[in-house]
C-alpha positions in Angstrom: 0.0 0.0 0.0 3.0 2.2 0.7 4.3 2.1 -2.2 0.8 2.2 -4.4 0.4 5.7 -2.9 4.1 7.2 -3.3 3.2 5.9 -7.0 0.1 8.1 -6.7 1.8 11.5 -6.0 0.1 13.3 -3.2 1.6 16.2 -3.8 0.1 16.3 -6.9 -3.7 16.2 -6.5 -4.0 19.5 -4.0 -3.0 21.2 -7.4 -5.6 19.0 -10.1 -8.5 20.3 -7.6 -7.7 23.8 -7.9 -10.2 24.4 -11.1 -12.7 22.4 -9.9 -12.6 24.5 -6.1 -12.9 28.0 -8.1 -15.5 26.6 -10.5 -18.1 25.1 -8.2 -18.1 28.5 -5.6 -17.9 30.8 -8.7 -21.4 29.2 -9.4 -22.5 29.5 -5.2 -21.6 32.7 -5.5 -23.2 33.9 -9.4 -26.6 32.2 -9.3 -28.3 32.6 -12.9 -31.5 34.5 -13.3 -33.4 31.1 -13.4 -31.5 29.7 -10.1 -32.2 32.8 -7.9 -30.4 31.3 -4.8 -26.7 30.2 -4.1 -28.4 26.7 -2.0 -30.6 26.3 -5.1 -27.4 26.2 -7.5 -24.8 24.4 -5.2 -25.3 21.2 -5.9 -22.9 18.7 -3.1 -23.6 15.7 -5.3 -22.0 17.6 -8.7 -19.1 18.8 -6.8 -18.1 15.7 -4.6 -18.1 13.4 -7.8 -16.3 16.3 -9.7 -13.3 16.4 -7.1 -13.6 12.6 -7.1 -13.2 12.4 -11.1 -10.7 14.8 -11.3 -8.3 13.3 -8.2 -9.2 10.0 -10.5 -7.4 11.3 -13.5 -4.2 12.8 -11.6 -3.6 9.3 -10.0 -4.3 7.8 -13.7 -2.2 10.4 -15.1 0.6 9.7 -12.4 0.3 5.9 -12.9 0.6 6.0 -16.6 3.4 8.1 -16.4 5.2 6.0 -14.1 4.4 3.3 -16.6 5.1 4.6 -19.6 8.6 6.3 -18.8 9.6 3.0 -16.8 8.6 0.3 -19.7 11.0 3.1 -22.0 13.7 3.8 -20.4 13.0 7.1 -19.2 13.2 6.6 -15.8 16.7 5.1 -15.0 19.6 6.4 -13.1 20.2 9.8 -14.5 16.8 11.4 -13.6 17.0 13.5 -10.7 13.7 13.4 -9.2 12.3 10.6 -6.6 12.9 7.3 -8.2 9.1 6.1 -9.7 7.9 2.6 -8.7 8.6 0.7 -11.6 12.1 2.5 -12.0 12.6 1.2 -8.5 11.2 -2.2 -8.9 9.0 -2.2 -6.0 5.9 -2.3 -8.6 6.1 -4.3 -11.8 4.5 -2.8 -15.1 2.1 -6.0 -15.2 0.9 -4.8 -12.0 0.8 -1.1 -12.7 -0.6 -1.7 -15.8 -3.8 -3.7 -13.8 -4.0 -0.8 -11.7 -4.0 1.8 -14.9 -7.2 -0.3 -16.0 -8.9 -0.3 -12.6 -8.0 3.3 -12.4 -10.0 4.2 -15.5 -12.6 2.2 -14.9 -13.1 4.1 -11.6 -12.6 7.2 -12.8 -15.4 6.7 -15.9 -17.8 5.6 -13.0 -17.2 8.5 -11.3 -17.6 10.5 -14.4 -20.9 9.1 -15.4 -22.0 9.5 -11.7 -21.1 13.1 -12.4 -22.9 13.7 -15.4 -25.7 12.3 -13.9 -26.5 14.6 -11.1 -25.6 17.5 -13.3 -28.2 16.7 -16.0 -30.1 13.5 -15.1 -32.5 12.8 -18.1 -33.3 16.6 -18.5 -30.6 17.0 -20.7 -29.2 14.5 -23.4 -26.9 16.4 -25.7 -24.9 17.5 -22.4 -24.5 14.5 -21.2 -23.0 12.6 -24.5 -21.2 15.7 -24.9 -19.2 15.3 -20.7 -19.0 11.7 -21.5 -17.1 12.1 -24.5 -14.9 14.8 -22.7 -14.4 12.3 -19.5 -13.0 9.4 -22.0 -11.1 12.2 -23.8 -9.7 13.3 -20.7 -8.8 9.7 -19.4 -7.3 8.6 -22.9 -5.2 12.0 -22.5 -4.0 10.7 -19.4 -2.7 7.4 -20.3 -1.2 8.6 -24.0 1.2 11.3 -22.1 3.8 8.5 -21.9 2.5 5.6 -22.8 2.8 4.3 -26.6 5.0 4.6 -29.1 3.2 8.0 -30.4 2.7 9.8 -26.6 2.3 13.3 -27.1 4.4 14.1 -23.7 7.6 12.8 -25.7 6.7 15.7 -28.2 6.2 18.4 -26.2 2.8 18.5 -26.6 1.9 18.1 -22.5 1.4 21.5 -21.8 -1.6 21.9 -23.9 -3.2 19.0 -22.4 -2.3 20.1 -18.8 -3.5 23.9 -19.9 -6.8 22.5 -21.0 -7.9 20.0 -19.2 -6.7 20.9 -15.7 -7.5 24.8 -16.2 -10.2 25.4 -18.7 -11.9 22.1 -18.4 -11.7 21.9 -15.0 -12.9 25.4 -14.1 -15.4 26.3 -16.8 -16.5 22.9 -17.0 -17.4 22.4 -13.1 -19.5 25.9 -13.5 -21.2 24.7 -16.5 -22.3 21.5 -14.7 -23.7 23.9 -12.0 -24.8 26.8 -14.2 -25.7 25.4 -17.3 -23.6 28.3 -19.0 -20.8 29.5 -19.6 -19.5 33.0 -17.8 -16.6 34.6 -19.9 -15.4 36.2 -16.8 -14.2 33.1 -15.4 -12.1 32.2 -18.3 -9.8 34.6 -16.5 -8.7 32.4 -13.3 -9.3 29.3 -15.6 -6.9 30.4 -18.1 -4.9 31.3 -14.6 -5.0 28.2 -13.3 -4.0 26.4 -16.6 -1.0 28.5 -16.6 0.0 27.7 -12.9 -0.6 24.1 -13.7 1.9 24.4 -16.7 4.0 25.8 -15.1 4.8 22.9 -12.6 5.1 20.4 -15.5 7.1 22.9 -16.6 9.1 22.8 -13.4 9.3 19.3 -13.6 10.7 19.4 -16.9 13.6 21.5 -16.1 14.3 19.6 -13.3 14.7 16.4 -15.3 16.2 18.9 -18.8 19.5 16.5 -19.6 17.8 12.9 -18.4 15.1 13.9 -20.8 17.2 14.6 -23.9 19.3 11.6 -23.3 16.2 9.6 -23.8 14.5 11.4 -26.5 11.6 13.1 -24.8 11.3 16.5 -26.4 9.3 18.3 -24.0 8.9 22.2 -24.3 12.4 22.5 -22.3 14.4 19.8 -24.3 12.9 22.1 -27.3 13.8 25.7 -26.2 16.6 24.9 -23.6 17.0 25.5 -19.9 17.5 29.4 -20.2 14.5 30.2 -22.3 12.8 27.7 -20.5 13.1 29.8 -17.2 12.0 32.9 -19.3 8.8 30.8 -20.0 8.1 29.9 -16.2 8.2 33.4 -15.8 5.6 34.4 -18.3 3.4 31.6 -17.0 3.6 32.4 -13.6 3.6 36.4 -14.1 0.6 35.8 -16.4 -1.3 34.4 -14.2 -1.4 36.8 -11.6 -2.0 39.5 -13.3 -5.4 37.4 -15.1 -6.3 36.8 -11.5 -6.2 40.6 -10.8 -8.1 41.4 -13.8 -10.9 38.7 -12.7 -11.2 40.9 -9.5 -11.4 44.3 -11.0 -14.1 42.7 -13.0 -16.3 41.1 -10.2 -16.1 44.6 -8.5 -14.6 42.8 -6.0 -14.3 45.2 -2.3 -11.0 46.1 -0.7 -11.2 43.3 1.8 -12.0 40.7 -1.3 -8.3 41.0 -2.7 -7.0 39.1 0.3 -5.8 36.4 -2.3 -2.9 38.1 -3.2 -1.4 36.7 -0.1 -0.1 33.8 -2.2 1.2 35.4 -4.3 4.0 36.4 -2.3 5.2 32.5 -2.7 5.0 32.3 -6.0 7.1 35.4 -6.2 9.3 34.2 -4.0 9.4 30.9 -5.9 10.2 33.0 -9.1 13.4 34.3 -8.0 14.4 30.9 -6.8 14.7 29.6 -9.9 15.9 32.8 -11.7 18.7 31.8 -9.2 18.9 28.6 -9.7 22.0 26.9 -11.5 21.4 23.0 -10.3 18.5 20.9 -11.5 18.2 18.7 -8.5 17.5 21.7 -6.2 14.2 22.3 -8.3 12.7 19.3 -7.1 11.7 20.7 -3.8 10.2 23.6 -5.5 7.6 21.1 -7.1 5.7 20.8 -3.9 6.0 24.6 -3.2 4.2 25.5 -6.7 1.5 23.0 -6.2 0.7 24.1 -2.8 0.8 27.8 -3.4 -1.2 27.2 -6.7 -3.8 25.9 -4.6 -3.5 28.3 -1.3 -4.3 30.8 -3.9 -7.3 29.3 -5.6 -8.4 28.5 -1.6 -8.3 32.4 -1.0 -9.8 33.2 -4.0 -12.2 31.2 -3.4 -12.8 32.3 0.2 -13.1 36.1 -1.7 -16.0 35.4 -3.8 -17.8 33.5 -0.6 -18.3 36.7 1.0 -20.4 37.3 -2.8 -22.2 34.7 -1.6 -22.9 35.9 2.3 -24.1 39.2 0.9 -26.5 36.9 -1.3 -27.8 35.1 1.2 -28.1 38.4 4.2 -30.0 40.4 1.0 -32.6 37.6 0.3 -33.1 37.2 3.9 -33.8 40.9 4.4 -36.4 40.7 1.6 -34.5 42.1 -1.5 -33.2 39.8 -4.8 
């Protein structure tokens, strides 16, 4: 068991929750014109089984990957990071590969389960429409590393991390709750994607020469270490800034911006690796971008709850 959930990467699934956190109290705190109320929107059913799907395709995503570099190669004694299960031998690929199937599975059940509190029978087109996103997603997952055409050996992974664990995650949780689409949100989505990048992107200069030994062309292999930091900036930099923006939008009060608080670590993070002229000290940075990526979506979201208190005092007091 151990060793099934150091293969799962805990540090990783604070940060796949972020979208879906922002995206489900976006909707508690915006009711449409046809759900007047913030209880009448919130739906505890669409949101559990939404975090439960989502945690399901970062496990997935960390098993495949774990799989698919250690059946290639990839993983072997020149990568700097935590040694992966199969790399170590404590899990065999037959066995991983059984736990990539059961993982799916899982994560499908959870997905219909999803769909099905969001829409029931009310609503066919939306349904076919998540399902075919959810087996996109969890094909995405498994094809990062694993085949002889994954898309994570040609740099393509920080698209799929952008849009499915930014934009999908955020606007597609809200949609679920709203039944539309709000274009202010595509701020902290697109915000979110970036962060999200950007620790792949971490990860990838972290393991720059192991990776072009082997033949994986991500984005870093591609551009190089040096422009490579000059893209982590623009991520990161980006994304503050579109979480600003989303705030001067909402009208949000004085007291609301209280989520710039994190972004003091993710400055602080910044200059670290402008500093930083060894690979292996990157890898405790990992953790630090994950967690402040989602400290700042919890503050964030703590900001637009207070939308939702002023909601609830108004209808209360008699006014809508």
């Amino acid at each position: 068991m151990k060793h099934w959930i150091e293969a799962a990467r805990l540090r990783t699934l604070p940060l796949s929750v972020s979208g879906i956190i922002v995206g489900s109290i976006y909707a508690l705190a915006h009711p449409t014109e046809e759900i007047l109320t913030p209880t009448d929107v919130f739906n505890w059913n669409i949101f559990g089984f939404a975090i439960l799907t989502t945690l399901g395709l970062q496990i997935l995503s960390n098993f495949a990957n774990d799989y698919g570099d250690g059946v290639k190669g990839t993983d072997n004694e020149d990568r700097v990071g935590p040694k992966r299960a199969i790399q170590s031998g404590v899990i065999t690929p037959a066995a991983m590969k059984k736990a990539i199937i059961i993982t799916s599975f899982l994560t499908l059940c959870s997905a219909m389960a999803l769909i099905y509190y969001a829409f029931t029978d009310t609503n066919v087109f939306y349904s076919l429409f998540y399902l075919l996103l959810g087996i996109l997603a969890i094909f995405s997952a498994i094809r990062y590393t694993v085949g002889n055409t994954a898309y994570g050996y040609r740099g393509f992974g920080d698209l799929f991390v952008f849009l499915f664990f930014g934009l999908v995650s955020t606007l597609g949780v809200n949609f679920l709750f709203s039944k539309q689409i709000d274009a202010v949100l595509l701020l902290p989505a697109t915000a979110i994607g970036l962060l999200s990048v950007g620790v792949l992107n971490l990860n990838n200069m972290r393991d720059e020469a192991s990776d072009k030994k082997v033949g994986k062309n991500t984005i870093v292999v591609k551009i190089g270490g040096a422009k490579a930091k000059i893209y982590h900036y623009l991520l990161l930099s980006t994304a503050m800034l579109l979480i600003v923006l989303f705030a001067i939008l909402s009208n949000f009060r004085l007291d609301q911006y209280l989520f710039v608080l994190a972004f003091f670590p993710l400055i602080k993070h910044l200059l670290t690796v402008r500093k930083n002229q060894d690979a292996r000290a990157l890898d405790p940075e990992l953790k630090k971008l994950a967690l402040s990526t989602f400290f700042l979506c919890i503050l964030l979201s703590v900001c637009m709850v207070s939308l939702v208190s002023d909601i609830v005092v108004n209808l209360f007091l008699g006014g809508r």
